[in-house]
PDB file as gemmi writes it, atoms N, CA and C in Angstrom:
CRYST1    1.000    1.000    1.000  90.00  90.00  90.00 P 1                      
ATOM      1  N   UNK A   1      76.866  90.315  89.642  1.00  0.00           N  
ATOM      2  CA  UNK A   1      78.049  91.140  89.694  1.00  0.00           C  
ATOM      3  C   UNK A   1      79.259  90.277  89.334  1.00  0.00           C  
ATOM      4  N   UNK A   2      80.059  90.935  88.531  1.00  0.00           N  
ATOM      5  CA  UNK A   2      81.376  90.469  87.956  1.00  0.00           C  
ATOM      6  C   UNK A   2      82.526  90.341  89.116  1.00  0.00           C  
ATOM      7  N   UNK A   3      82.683  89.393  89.187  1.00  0.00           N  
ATOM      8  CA  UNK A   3      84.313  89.589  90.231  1.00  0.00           C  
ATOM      9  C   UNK A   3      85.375  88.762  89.267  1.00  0.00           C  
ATOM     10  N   UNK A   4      86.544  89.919  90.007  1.00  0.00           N  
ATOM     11  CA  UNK A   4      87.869  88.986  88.675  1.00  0.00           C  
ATOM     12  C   UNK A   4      89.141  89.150  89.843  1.00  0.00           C  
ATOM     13  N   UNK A   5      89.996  88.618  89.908  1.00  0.00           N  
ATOM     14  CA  UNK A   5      91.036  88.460  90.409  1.00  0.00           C  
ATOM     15  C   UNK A   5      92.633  88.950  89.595  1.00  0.00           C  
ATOM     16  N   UNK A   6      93.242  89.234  90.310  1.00  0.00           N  
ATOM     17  CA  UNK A   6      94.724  89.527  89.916  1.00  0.00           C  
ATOM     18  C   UNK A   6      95.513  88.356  90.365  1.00  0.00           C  
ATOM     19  N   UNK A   7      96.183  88.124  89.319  1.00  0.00           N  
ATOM     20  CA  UNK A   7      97.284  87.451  90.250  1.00  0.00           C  
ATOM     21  C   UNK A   7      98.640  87.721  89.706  1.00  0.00           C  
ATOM     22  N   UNK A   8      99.640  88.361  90.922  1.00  0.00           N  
ATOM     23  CA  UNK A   8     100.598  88.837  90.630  1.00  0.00           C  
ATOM     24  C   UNK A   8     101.662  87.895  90.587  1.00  0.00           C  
ATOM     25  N   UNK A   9     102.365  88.291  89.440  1.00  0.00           N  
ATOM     26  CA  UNK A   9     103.640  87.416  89.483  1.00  0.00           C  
ATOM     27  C   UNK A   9     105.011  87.694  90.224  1.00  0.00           C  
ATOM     28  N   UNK A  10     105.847  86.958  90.140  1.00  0.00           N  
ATOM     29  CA  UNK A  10     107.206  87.538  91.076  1.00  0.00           C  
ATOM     30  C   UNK A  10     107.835  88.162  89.858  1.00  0.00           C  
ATOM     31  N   UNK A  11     108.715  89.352  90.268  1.00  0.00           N  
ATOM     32  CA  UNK A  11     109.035  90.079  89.248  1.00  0.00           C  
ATOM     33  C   UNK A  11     110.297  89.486  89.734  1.00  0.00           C  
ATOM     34  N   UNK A  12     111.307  89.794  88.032  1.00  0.00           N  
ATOM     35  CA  UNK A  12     112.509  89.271  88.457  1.00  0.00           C  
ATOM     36  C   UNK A  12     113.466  90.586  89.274  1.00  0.00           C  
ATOM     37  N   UNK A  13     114.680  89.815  90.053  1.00  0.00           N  
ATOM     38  CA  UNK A  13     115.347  91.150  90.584  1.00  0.00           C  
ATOM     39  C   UNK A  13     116.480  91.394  89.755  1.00  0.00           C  
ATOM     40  N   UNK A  14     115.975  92.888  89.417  1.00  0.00           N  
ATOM     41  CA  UNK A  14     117.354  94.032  88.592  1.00  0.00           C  
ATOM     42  C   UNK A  14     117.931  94.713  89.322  1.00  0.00           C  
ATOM     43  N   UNK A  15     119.302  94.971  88.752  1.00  0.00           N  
ATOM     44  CA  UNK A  15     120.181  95.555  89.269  1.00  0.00           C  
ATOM     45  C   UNK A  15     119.882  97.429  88.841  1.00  0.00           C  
ATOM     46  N   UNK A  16     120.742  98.020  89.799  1.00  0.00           N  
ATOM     47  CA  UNK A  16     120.273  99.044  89.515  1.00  0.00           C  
ATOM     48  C   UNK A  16     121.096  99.429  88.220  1.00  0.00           C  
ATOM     49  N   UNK A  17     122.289  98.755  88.000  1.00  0.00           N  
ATOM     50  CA  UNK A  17     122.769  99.043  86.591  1.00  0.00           C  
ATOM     51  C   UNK A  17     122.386  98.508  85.637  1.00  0.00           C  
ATOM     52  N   UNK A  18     121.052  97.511  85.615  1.00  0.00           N  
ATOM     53  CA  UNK A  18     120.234  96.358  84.387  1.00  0.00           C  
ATOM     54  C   UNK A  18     119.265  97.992  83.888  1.00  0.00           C  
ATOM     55  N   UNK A  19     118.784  98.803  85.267  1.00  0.00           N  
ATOM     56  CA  UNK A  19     117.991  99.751  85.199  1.00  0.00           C  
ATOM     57  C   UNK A  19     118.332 100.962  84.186  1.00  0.00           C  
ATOM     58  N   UNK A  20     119.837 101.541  84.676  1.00  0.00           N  
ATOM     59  CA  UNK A  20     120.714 102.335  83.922  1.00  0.00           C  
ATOM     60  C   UNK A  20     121.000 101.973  82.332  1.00  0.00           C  
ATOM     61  N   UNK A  21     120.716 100.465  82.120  1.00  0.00           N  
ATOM     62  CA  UNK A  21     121.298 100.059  80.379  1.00  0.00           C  
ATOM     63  C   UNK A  21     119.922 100.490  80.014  1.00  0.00           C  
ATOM     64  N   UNK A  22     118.859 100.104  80.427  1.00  0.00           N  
ATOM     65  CA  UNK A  22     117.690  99.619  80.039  1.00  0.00           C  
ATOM     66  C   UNK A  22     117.610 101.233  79.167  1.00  0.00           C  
ATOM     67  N   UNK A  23     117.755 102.425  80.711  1.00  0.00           N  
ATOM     68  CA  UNK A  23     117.281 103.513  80.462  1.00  0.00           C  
ATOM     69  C   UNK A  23     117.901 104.641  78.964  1.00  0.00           C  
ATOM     70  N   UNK A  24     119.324 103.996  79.252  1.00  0.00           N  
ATOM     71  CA  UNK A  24     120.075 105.002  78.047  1.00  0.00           C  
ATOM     72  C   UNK A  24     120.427 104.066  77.026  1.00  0.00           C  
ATOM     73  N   UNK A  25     119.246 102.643  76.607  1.00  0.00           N  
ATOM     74  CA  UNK A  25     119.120 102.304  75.117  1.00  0.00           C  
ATOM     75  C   UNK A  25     118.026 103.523  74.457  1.00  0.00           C  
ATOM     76  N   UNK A  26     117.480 104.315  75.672  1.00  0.00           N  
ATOM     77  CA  UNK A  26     116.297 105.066  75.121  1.00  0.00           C  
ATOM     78  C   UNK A  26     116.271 106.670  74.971  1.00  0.00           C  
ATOM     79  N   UNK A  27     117.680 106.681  75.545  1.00  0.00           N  
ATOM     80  CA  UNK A  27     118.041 108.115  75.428  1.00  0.00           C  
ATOM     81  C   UNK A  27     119.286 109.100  74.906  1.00  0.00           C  
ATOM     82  N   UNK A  28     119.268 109.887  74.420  1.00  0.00           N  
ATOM     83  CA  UNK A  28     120.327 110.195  73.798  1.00  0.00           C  
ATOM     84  C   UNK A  28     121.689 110.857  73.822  1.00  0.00           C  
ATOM     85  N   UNK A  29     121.603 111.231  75.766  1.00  0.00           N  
ATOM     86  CA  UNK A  29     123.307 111.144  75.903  1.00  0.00           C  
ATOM     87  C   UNK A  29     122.897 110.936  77.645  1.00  0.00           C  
ATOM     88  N   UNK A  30     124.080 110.932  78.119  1.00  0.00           N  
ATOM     89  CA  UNK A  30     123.855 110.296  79.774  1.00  0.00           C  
ATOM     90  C   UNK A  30     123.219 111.483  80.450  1.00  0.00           C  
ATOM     91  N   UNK A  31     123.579 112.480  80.159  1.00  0.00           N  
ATOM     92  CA  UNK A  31     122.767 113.718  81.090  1.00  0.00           C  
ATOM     93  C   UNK A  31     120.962 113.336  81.063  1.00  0.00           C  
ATOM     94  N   UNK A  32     120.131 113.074  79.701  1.00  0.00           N  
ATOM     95  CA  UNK A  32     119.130 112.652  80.136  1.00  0.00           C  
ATOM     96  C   UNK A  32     118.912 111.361  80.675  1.00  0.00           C  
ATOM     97  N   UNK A  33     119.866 110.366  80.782  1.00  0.00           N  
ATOM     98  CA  UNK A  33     119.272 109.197  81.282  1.00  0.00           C  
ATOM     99  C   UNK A  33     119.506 108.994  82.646  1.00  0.00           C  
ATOM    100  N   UNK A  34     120.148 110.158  83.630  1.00  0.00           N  
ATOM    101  CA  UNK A  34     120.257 110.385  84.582  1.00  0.00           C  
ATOM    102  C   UNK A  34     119.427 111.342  84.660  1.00  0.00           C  
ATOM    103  N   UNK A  35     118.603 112.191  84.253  1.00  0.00           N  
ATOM    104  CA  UNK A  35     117.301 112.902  84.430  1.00  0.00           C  
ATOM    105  C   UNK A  35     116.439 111.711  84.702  1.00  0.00           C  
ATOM    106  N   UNK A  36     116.058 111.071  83.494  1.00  0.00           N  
ATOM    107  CA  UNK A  36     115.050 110.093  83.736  1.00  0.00           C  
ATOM    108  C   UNK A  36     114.987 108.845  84.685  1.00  0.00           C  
ATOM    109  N   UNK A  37     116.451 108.387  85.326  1.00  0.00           N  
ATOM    110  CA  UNK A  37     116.669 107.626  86.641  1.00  0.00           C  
ATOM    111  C   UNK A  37     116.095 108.175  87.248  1.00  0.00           C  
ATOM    112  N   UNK A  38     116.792 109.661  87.503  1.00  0.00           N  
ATOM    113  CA  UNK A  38     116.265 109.750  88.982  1.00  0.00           C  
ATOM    114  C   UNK A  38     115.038 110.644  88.792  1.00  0.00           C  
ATOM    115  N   UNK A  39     114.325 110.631  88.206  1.00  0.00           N  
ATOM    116  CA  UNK A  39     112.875 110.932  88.195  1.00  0.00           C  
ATOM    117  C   UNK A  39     112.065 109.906  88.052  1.00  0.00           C  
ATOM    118  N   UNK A  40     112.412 108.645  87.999  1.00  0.00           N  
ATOM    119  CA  UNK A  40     112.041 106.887  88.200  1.00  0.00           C  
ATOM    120  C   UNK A  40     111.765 106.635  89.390  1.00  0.00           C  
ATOM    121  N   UNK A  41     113.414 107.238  90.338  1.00  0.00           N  
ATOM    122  CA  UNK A  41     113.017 106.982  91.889  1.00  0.00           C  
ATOM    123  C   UNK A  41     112.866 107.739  92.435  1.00  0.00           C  
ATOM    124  N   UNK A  42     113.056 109.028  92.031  1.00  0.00           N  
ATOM    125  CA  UNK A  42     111.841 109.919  92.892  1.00  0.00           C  
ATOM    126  C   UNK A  42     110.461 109.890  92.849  1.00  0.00           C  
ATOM    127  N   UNK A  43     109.891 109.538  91.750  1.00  0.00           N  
ATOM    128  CA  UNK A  43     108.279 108.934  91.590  1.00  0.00           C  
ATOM    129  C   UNK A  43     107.666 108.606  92.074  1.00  0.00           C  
ATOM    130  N   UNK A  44     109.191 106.982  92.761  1.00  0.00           N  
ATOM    131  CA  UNK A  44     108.594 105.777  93.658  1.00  0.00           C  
ATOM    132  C   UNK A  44     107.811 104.640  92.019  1.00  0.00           C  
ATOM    133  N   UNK A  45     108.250 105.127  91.140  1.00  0.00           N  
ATOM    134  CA  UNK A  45     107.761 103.816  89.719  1.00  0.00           C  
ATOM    135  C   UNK A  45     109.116 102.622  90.194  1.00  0.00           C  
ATOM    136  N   UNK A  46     110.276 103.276  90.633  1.00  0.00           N  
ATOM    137  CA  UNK A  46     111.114 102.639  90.443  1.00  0.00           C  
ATOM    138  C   UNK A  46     111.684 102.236  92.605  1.00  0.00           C  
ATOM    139  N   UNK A  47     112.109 101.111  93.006  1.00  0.00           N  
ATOM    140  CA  UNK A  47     112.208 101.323  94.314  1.00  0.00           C  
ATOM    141  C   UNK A  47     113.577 100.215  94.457  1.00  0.00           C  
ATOM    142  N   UNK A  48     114.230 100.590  95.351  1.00  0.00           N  
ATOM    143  CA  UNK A  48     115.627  99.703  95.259  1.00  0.00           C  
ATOM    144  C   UNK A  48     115.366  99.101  97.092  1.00  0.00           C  
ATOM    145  N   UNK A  49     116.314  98.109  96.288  1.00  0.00           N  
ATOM    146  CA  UNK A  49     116.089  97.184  97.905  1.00  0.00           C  
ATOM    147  C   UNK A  49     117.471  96.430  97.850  1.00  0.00           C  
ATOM    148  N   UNK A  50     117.546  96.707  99.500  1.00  0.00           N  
ATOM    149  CA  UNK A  50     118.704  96.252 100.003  1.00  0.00           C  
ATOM    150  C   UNK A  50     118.500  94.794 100.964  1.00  0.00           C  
ATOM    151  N   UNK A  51     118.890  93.846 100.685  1.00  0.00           N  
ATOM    152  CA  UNK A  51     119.081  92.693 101.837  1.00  0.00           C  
ATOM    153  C   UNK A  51     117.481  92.045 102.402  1.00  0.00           C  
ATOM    154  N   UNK A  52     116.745  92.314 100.831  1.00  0.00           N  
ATOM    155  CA  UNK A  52     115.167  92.466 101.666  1.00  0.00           C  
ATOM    156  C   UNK A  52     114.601  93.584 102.125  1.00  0.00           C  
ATOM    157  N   UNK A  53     115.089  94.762 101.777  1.00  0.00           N  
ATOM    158  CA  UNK A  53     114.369  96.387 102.348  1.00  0.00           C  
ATOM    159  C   UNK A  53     114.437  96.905 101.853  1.00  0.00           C  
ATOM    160  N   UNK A  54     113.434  97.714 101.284  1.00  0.00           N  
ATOM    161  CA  UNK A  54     113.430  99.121 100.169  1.00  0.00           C  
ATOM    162  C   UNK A  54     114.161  99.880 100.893  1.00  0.00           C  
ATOM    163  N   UNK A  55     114.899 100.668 100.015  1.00  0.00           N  
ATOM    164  CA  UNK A  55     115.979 101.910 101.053  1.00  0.00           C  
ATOM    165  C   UNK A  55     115.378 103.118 100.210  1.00  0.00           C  
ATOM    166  N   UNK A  56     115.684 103.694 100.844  1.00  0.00           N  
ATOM    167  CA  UNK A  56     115.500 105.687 100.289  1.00  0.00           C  
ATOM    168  C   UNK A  56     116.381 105.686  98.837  1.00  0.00           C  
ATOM    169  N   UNK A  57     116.342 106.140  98.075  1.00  0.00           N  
ATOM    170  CA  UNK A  57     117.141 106.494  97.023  1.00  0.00           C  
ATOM    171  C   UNK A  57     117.029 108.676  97.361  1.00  0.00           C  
ATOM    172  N   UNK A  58     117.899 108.947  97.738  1.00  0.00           N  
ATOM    173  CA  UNK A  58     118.382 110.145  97.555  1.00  0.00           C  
ATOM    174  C   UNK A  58     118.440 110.722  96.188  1.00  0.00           C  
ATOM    175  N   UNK A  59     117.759 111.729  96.038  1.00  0.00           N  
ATOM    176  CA  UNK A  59     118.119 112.313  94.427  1.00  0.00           C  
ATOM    177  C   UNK A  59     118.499 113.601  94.630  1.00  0.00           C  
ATOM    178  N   UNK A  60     119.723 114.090  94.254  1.00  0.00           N  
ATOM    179  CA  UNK A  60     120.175 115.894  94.484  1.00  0.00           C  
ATOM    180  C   UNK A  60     120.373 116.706  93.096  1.00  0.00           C  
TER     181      UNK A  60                                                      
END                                                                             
């Protein structure tokens, strides 16, 4: 039997506005790239952290 390992790297930390450029180089006016934010962190693909703690991201 095959065994394989992961090994995860440290991801670097982004800002939530590194997140926002990233998103509307890919979209074509701010109304969707605020669709597609906050359907990032409502997912949970995307998770924000405060002081060392994931916090809730609210989406309305």
């Amino acid at each position: 039997m095959k065994t394989t390992t992961q090994l995860l790297k440290n991801r670097p930390k982004l800002s939530l506005g590194d997140l926002i450029l990233a998103v509307s180089s890919c979209t074509k006016n701010t109304k969707e790239t605020v669709a597609a934010v906050a359907n990032l962190l409502a997912s949970g693909q995307v998770r924000l952290e405060r002081d060392g703690r994931f916090t809730r991201a609210k989406v309305c």
